[in-house]
LUMVOLO-735753 format. One record per residue (C-alpha): residue number from 0; x, z, y. Coordinates in pm, whole numbers, plus 50000, padded with zeros to 5 digits. Layout:
! LUMVOLO-735753
PT/NUM/X/Z/Y $
...
***
This chain:
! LUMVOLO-735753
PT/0/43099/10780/71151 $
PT/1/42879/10886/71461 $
PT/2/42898/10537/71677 $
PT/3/42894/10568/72107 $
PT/4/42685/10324/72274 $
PT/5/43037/10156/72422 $
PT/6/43222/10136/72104 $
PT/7/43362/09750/71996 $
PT/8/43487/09702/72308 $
PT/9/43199/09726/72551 $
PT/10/43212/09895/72861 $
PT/11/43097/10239/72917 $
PT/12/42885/10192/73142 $
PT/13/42769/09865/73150 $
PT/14/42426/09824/72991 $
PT/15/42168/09745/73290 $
PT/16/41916/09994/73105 $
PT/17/42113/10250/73206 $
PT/18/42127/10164/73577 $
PT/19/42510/10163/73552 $
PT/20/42527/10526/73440 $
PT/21/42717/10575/73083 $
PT/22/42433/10751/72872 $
PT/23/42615/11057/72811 $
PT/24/42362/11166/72552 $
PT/25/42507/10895/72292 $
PT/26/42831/11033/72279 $
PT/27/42968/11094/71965 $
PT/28/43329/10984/71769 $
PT/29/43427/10774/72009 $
PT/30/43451/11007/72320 $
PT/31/43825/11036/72387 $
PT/32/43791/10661/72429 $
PT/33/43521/10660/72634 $
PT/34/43675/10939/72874 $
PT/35/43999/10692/72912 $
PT/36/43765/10385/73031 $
PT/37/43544/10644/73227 $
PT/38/43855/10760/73400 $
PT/39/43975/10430/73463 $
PT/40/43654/10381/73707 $
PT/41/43727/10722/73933 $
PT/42/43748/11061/73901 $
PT/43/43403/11064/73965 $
PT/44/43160/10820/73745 $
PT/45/42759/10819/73732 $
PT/46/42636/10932/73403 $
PT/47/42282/11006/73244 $
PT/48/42223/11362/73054 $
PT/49/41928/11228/72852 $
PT/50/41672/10893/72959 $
PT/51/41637/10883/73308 $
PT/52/41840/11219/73433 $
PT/53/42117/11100/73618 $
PT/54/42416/11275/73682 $
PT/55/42769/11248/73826 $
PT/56/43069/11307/73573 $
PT/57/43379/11447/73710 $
PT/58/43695/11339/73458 $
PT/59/43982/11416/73675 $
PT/60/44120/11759/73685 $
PT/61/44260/11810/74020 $
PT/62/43884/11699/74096 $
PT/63/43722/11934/73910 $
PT/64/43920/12231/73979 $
PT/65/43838/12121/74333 $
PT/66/43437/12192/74270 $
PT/67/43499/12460/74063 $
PT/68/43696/12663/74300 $
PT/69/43437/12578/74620 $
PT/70/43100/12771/74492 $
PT/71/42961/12729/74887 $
PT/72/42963/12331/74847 $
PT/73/42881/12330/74455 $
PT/74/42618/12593/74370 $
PT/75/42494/12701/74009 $
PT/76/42159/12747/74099 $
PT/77/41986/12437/73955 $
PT/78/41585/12516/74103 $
PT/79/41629/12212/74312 $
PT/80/41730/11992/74058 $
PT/81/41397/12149/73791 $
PT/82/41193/12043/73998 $
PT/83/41288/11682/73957 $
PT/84/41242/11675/73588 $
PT/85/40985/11654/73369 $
PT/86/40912/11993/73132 $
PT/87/40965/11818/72830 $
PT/88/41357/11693/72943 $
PT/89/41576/11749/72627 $
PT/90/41833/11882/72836 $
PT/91/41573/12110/73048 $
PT/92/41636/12439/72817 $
PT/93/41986/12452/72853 $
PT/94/42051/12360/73222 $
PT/95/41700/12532/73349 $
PT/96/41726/12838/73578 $
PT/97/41751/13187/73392 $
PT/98/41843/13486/73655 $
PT/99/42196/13532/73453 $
PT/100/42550/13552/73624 $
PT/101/42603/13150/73458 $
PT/102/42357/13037/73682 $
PT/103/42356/13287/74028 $
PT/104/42556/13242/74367 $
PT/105/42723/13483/74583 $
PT/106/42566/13850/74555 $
PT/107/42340/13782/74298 $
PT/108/42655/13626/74098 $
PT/109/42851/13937/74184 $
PT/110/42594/14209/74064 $
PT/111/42500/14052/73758 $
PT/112/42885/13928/73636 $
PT/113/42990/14293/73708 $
PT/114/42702/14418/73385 $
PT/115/42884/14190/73218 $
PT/116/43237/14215/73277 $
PT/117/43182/14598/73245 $
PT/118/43033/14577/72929 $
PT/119/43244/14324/72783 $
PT/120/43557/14571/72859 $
PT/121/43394/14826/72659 $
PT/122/43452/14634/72344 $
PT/123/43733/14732/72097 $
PT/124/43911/14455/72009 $
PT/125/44057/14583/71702 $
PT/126/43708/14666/71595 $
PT/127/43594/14311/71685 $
PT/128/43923/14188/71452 $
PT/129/43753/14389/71195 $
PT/130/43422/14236/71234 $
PT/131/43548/13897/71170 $
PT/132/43780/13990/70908 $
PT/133/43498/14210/70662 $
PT/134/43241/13874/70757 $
PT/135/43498/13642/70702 $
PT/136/43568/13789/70310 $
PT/137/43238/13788/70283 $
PT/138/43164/13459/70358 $
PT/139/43489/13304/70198 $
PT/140/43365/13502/69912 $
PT/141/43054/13313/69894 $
PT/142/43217/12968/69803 $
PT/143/43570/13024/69701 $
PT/144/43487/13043/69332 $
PT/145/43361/12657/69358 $
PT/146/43660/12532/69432 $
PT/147/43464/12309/69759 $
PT/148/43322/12405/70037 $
PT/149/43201/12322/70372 $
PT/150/43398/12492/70620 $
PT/151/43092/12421/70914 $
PT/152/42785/12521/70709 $
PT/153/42970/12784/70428 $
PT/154/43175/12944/70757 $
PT/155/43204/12864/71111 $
PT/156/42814/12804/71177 $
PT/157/42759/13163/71043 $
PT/158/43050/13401/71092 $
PT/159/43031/13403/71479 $
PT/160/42658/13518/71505 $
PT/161/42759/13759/71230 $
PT/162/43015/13922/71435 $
PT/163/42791/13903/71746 $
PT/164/42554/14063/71576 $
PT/165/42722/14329/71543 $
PT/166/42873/14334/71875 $
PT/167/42564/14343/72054 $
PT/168/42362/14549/71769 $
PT/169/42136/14279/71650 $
PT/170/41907/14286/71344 $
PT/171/41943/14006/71139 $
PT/172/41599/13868/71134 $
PT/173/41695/13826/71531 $
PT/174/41982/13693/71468 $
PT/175/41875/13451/71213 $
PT/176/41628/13311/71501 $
PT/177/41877/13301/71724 $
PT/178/42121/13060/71603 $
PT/179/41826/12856/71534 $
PT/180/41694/12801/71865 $
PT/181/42089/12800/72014 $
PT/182/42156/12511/71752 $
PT/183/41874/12343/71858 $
PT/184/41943/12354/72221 $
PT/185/42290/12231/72217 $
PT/186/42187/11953/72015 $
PT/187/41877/11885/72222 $
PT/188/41643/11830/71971 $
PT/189/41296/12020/72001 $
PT/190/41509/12164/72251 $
PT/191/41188/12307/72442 $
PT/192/41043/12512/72086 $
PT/193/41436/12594/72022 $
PT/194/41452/12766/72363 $
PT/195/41114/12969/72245 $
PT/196/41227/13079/71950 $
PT/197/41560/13226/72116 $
PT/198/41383/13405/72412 $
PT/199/41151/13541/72177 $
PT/200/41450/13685/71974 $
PT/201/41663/13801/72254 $
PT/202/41342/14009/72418 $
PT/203/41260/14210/72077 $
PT/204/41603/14323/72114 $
PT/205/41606/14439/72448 $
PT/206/41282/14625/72398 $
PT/207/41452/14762/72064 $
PT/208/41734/14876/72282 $
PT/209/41576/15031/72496 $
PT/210/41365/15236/72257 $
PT/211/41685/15316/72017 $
PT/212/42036/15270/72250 $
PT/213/42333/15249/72043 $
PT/214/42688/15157/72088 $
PT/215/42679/14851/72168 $
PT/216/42728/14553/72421 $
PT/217/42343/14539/72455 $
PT/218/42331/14894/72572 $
PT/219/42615/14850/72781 $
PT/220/42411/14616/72955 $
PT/221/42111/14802/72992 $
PT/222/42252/15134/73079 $
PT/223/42488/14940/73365 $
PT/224/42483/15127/73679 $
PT/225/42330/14810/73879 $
PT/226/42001/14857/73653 $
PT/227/41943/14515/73498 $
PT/228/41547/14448/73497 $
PT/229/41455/14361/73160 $
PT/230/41472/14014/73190 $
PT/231/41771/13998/73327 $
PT/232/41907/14223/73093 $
PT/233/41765/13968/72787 $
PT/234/41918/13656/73006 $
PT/235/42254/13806/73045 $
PT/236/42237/13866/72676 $
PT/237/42155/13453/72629 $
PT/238/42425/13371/72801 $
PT/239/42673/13592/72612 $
PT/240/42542/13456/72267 $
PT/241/42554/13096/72394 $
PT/242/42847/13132/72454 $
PT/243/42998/13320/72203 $
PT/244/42824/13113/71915 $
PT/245/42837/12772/71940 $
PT/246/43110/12706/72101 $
PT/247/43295/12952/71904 $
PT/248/43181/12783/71607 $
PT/249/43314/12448/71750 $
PT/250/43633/12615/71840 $
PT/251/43688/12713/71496 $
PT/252/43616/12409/71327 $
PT/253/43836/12169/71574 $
PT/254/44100/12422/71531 $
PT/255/44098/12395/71126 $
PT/256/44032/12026/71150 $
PT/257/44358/11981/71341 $
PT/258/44584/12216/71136 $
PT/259/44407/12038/70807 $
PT/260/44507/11697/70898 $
PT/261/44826/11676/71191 $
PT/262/45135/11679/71016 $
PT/263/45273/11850/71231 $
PT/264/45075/12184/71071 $
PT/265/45210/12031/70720 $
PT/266/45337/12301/70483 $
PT/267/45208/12669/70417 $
PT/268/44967/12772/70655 $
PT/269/44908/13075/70559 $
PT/270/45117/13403/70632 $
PT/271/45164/13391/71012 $
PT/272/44909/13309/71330 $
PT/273/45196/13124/71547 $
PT/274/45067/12822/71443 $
PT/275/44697/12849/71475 $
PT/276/44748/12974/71810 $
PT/277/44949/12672/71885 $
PT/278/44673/12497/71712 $
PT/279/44406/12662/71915 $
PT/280/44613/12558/72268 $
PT/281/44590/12204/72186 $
PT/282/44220/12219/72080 $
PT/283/44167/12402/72397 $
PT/284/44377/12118/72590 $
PT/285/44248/11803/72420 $
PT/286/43959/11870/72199 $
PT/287/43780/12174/72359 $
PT/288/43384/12273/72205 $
PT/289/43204/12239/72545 $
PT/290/43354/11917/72664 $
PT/291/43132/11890/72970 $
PT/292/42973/12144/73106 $
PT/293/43010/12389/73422 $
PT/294/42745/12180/73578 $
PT/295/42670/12283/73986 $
PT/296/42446/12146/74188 $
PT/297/42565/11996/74562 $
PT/298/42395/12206/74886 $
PT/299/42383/11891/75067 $
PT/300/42445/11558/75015 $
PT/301/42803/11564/75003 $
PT/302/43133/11289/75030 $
PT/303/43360/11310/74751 $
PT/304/43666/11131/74681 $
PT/305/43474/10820/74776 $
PT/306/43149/10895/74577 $
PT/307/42799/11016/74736 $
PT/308/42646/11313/74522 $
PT/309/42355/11386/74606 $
PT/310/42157/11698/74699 $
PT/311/42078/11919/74355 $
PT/312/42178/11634/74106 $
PT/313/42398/11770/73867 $
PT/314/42770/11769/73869 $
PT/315/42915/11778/73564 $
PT/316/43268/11856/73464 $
PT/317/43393/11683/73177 $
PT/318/43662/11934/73090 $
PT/319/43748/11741/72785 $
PT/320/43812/11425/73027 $
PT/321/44002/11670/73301 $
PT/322/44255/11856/73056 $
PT/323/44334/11481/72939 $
PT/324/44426/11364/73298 $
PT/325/44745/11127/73276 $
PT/326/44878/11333/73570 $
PT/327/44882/11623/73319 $
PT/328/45140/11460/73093 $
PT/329/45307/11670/72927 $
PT/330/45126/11984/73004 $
PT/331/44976/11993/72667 $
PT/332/45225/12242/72515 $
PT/333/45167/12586/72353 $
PT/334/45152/12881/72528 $
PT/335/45045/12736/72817 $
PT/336/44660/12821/72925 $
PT/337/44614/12627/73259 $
PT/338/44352/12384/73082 $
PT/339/43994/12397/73215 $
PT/340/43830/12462/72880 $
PT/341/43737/12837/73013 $
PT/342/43595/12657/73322 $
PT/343/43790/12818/73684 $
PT/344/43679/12950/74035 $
PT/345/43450/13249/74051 $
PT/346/43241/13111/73679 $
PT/347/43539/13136/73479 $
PT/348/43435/13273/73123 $
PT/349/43410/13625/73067 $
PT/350/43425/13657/72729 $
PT/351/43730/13415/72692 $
PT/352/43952/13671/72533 $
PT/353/43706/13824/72252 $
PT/354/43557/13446/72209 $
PT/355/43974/13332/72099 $
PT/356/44001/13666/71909 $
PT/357/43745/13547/71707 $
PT/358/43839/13219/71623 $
PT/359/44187/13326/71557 $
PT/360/44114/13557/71325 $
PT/361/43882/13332/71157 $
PT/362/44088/13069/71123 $
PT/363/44392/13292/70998 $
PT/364/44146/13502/70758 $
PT/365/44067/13144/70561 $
PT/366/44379/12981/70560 $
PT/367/44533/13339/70400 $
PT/368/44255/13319/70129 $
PT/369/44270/12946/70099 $
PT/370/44626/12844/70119 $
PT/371/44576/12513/69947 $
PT/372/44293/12349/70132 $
PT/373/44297/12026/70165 $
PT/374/44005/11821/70360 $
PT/375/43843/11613/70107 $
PT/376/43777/11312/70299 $
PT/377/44046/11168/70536 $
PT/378/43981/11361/70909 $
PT/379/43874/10932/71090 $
PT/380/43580/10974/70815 $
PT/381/43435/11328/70933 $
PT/382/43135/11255/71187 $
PT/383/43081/11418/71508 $
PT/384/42715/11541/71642 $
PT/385/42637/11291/71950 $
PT/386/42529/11493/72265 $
PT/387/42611/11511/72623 $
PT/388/42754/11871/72642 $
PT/389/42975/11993/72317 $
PT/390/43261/11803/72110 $
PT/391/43137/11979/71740 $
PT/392/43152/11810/71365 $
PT/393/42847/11793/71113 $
PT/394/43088/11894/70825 $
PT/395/43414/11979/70778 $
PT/396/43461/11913/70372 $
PT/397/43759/12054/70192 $
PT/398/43902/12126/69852 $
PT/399/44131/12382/69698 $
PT/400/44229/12587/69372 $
PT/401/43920/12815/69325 $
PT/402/43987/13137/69358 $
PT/403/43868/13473/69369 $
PT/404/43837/13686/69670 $
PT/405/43923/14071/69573 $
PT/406/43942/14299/69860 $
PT/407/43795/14642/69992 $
PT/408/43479/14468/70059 $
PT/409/43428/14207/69829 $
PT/410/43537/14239/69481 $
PT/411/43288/13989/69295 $
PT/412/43134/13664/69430 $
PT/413/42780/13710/69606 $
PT/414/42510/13480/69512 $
PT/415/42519/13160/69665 $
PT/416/42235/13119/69995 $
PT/417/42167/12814/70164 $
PT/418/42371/12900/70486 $
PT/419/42254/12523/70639 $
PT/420/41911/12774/70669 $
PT/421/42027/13001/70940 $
PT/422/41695/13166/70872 $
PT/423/41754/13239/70486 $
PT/424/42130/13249/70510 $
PT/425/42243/13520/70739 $
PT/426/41999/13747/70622 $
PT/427/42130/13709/70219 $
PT/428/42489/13764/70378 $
PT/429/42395/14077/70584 $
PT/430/42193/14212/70268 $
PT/431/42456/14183/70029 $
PT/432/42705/14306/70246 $
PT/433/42708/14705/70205 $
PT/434/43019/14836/70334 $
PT/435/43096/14903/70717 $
PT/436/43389/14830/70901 $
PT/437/43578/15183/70988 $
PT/438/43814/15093/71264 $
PT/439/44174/15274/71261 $
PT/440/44201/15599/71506 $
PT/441/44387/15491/71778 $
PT/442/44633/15797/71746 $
PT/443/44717/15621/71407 $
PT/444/44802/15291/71560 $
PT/445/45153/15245/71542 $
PT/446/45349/15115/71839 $
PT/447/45323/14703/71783 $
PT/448/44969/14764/71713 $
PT/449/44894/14918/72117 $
PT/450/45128/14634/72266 $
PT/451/44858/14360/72043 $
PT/452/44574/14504/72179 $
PT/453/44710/14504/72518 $
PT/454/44831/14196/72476 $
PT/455/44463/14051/72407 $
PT/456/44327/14245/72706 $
PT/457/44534/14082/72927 $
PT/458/44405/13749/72779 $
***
């Protein structure tokens, strides 16, 4: 198991080394723990993001929803704060400036989240349903037949860049660099070449895109009336796969971890989404993939329920810590969506409705093929990846009855790829996969299928 620095007992916080600031960079298993002693000293507690960048942590959620709703006090712009660190900080390539609506303030915010918005509402979601479901058989076809898997490496890591690929009309060879470098930035480790190799990918395909337009979100983008330049076109187009990747990934692989081992999930999964989606509240609630993030950056020095922060040092909200809040007791029900795992305010996620299409689909498409799966080590034994930002498993192991996935698009098994290879896998799955997607006509759809999709518009 993946040990925090305060773990036996010891305080948070404590170790002189750290100046009094909870390296935030070491957390791993133990983080609901250390959120509960964090909390205990304030709503707002000095952290570190990696050796020597110092932060301030906000765990309480009134708090936080406080910062996130006043963007003139808390900015998003974090040049002042760059210039501070050194260019080889681990945590440099995913909190450094890029001109994308994450990261802009009033106007500049406005314009660029409008591309976006605009483009994201383009999207069909029963298409996107589609995506996941022909890449899920695909992938479940894969390792289905061995009667083990890894539902992290064989699944989750891969399925979401899949379906974004197709979403925003990616290549695969792009694609296969791309969850390369975003893996590597998350996890801060050769952070700097990770962010490289994913700028790299992103500009090929804005320069294919705007040789060859298609449709697709990428397009969208670059044929928006407010006439992205191209590098904010290929920044708005990080963002989006950031987002849409990693996190999605995580979201996937909490939500099967919980409905694998909670009791309360006990029985047949399979045949219904009522319970993932109850499944994917909670996660959302109490176990969310980015569990702290939203940073901003204070204009001035400012007061704050008792604690100094200082001029462009980061702010960081721990919305794992926030939707945990013992004033929220009892909040943690499903149905209800007023967690902070989306972030709030003016940043709130775009993409939050395609990004839980996604997972829900995945996680139904797996649990219909798999009904039996069992995780093959007790859920206190899987290890979590230490880092300051996400809340995201190495593995998630499981067993079941092999079986043999036979449907309109797979109807044999597909040679085993190393899928831990993002590089080697996702191009062997997007090679052996040869048959499209062909959404329904909408004047087919039958009357519960409209009220769906505007149900998940609305989301």
């Amino acid at each position: 198991m993946t040990a925090g620095p305060s773990e036996a007992g010891a305080p948070p916080s404590g170790c002189p080394a750290h100046g009094g600031r909870y390296p935030l960079y070491e957390l791993g298993a133990d983080a609901p723990a250390v959120y509960e002693r964090l909390r205990a000293r304030g709503p707002v507690v000095p952290v570190e993001l990696s050796p020597g960048v110092p932060a301030s942590l906000v765990t309480g959620y009134d708090e936080a929803l406080q910062v996130l709703r006043d963007p003139t006090t808390f900015r998003k712009d974090p040049r002042g704060w760059q210039e501070t660190v050194p260019e080889d900080c681990p945590v440099l390539p995913l909190m450094m400036y890029r001109p994308n609506c994450r990261l802009a303030d009033g106007a500049a915010h406005s314009r660029l989240r409008l591309a976006v918005t605009d483009s994201l509402e383009r999207v069909d979601l029963f298409a996107l349903r589609g995506y996941v479901e022909k890449n899920a058989d695909v992938l479940i076809g894969r390792f289905a037949g061995r009667g083990a898997g890894d539902l992290v490496a064989d699944y989750a890591r891969v399925l979401p860049l899949l379906v974004f690929n197709e979403m925003f009309g990616c290549p695969p060879d792009v694609g296969d660099r791309l969850v390369l470098g975003m893996s590597g930035i998350f996890d801060t480790v050769n952070a700097r070449q990770s962010n490289e190799i994913m700028r790299d990918a992103v500009l090929e395909l804005v320069r294919l895109k705007r040789r060859e337009p298609a449709q697709d979100v990428t397009t969208w983008l670059a044929e928006h009336p407010v006439q992205l330049t191209d590098e904010e076109l290929m920044h708005q187009i990080l963002t989006l796969l950031g987002a849409g990747t990693e996190p999605t990934q995580n979201l996937i692989v909490n939500g099967l971890r919980l409905l694998l081992s909670d009791e309360r999930f006990a029985g047949d999964l399979s045949g219904g989404n009522l319970q993932v989606e109850d499944a994917l509240d909670e996660i959302l609630w109490t176990d969310p993939p980015l569990a702290n993030f939203a940073i901003t950056y204070p204009a001035e020095d400012v007061e704050f329920r008792g604690v100094t922060l200082p001029k462009n040092q980061p702010v960081v909200i721990s919305l794992a810590a926030a939707n945990t809040d013992p004033a929220l007791a009892g909040e943690h029900r499903g149905g209800n969506r007023a967690h902070l795992s989306w972030s709030a305010g003016p940043h709130t996620c775009p993409a939050q409705g395609q990004a839980r299409l996604i997972a829900s689909a995945a996680i139904e498409k797996v649990l219909d093929a798999l009904p039996d799966m069992e995780l093959a080590v007790p859920a206190h034994m899987l290890t979590w990846r230490p880092g300051p930002f996400h809340r995201a498993l190495h593995s998630l192991p499981v067993n079941f009855p092999p079986v043999t996935v036979t449907t309109g698009i797979v109807s044999a098994p597909i040679p085993a790829a190393d899928v831990t290879a993002p590089q080697e896998g996702l191009a062997a799955v997007l090679t052996a996969r040869k048959q499209e997607y062909r959404p329904e006509p909408a004047s087919r759809l039958g009357h519960w299928r409209r009220a769906t999709r505007d149900w998940f518009r609305r989301l």
